[in-house]
N, C-alpha and C positions, 0 to 999 in steps of 0.2 A: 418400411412403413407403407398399408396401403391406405388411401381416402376411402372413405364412402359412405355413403348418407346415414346419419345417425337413424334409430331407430328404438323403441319401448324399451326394447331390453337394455338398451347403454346405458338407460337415467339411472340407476346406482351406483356406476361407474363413475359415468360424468360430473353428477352429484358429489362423491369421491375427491375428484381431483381438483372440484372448485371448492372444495371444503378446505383442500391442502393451498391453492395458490390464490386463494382472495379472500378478504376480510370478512365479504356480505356474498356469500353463495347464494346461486339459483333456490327457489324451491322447487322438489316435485311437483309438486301443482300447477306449478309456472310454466316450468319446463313441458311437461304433457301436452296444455294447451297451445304452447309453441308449435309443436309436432305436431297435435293436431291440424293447426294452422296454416298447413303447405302455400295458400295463394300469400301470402307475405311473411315466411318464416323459411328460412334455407338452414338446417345444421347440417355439420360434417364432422365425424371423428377419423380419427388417425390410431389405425390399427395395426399393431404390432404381433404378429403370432398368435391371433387369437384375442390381444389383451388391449380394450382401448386405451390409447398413452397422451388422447390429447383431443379437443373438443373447440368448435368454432359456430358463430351464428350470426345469420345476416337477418336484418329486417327490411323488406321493402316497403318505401311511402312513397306515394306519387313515382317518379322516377328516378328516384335515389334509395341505394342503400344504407344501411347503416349497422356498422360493425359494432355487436353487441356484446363478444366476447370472442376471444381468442385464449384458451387454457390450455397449458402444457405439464402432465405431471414433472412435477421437480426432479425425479431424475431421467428424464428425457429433457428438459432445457439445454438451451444451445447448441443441439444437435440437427437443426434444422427441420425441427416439428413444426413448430409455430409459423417458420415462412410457408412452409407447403400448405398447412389449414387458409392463412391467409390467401396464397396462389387460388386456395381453390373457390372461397368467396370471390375473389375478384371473379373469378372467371364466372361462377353462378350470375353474377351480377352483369358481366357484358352479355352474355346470354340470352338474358332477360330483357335487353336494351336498355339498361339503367346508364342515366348520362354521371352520375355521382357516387362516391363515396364518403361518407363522414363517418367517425368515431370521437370517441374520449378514453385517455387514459390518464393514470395519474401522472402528476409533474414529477415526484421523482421516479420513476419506474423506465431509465435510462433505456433498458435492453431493449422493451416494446420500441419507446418512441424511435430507436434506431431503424427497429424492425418497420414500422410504419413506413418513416423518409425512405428505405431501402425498395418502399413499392411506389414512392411516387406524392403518400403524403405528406402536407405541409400543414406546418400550424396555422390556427385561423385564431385564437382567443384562448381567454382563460375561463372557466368556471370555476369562480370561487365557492369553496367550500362546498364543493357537487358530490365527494363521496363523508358520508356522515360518519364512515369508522374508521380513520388514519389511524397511527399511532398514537397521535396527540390530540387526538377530536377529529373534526372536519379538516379533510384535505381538498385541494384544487385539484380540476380537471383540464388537463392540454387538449384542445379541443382540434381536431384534425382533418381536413377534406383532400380527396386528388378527384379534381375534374375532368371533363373529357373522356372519359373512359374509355371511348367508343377510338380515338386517335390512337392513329400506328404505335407510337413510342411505349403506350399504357398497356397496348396489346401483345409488344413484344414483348414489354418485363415479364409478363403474366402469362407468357408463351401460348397465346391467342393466336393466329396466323394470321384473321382477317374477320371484322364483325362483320355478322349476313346484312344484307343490304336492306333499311327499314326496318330493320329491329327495332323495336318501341316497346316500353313497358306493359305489362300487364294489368299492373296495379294500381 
């Protein structure tokens, strides 16, 4: 699988695979002005032979990012798609000098939140009833930060060697 910065042509792809692994998919519309968007918008797909198999997107505010999606088509799950997209946000993210990260995902969606704690995030709270289309109505949101980014420990996980010195966000 290679990373590398999404691009116009994926969003039918992309589109694709969030249609298959979440309830309430991107729109095209969304998505575009995303891309558009490069000073606080980072995607990255995971490219297989030609075929994208998996889709990720940071948003930067102030000096924090904020992991907006992380999609794997279903049968590439567990195969180690989903850590390497995330690897590669963190690492957009020390980059950029960003001192934070935060997400949400749903409370039962067991694999992600492994996948999260596995980089370093920690639960922060609950948002009740944050996404509007569970199976039974409104579901909660496990709400997630790892701080510090810029520290050795965050850097090794995410195979960072060393953030440049002064790095400070852009945005």
């Amino acid at each position: 699988v290679v990373l590398r910065p999404m691009v116009e042509a994926d969003v039918d792809v992309v589109l694709d695979i969030d249609r298959q692994v979440h309830m309430e998919p991107w729109s095209p519309g969304l998505l575009a002005e995303q891309l558009a968007a490069v000073d606080r918008w980072h995607h990255v797909v995971a490219d297989r032979a030609g075929e994208v198999v998996g889709h990720a997107a940071l948003t930067v505010v102030a000096d924090e990012g904020h992991v907006a999606t992380v999609s794997v088509h279903p049968d590439e799950q567990g195969a180690g798609v989903g850590g390497r997209l995330l690897g590669a946000l963190c690492r957009f993210a020390v980059g950029r000098g960003l001192d934070a990260l935060t997400l949400e995902v749903r409370v039962p969606n067991e694999r992600a939140i492994g996948l999260y704690r596995r980089f370093g995030f920690a639960p922060a709270g609950i948002r009740p009833g944050y996404y509007e289309d569970g199976p039974g109505g409104r579901e909660d949101a496990l709400v997630m930060w790892v701080h510090d980014i810029g520290e050795p420990a965050f850097l090794r996980r995410v195979g960072v060697a060393e953030r440049a010195p002064g790095k400070k966000a852009h945005a």
